[in-house]
N, C-alpha and C positions, 0 to 999 in steps of 0.2 A: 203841693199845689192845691189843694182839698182844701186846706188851710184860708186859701184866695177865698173862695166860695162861701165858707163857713162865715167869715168874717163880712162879708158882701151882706148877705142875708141877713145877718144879726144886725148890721147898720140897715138896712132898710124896717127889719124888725122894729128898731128905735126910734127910728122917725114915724112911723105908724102906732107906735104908743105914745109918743109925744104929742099926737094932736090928739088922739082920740081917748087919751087915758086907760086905755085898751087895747087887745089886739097882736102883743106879742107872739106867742106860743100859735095863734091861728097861720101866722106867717112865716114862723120858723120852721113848727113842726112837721109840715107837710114836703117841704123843701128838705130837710133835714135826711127824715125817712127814705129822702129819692137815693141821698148819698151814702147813707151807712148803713146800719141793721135797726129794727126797729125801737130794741132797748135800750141802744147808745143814743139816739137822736129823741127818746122820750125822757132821757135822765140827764141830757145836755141842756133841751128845753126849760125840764124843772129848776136846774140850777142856775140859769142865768134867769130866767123869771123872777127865782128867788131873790138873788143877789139886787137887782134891778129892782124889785119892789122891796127891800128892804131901806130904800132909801124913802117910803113914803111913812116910816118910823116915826114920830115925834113922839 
């Protein structure tokens, strides 16, 4: 059910880097930390930031 949430967040995460070009990890990570421990939800952060901005690759 964690699962619901996590996924909730990260789409709203999306849609606030979509406009603003920014601002992912400001809106995950704090949200994140509320749910898990804090170096699971620091190294969740990084990796979908990662993966997410490696599409701005050319």
């Amino acid at each position: 059910m964690i699962w619901l949430e996590f996924m909730a967040v990260t789409r709203s995460a999306g849609v606030v880097l979509g406009f603003t070009e920014f601002g992912g990890a400001p809106v995950m990570a704090p949200v994140f930390m509320m749910l898990i421990d804090l170096l699971t939800a620091t190294s969740i952060t990084l990796m979908a930031n990662t993966v997410v901005g490696s599409a701005n690759f050319r």
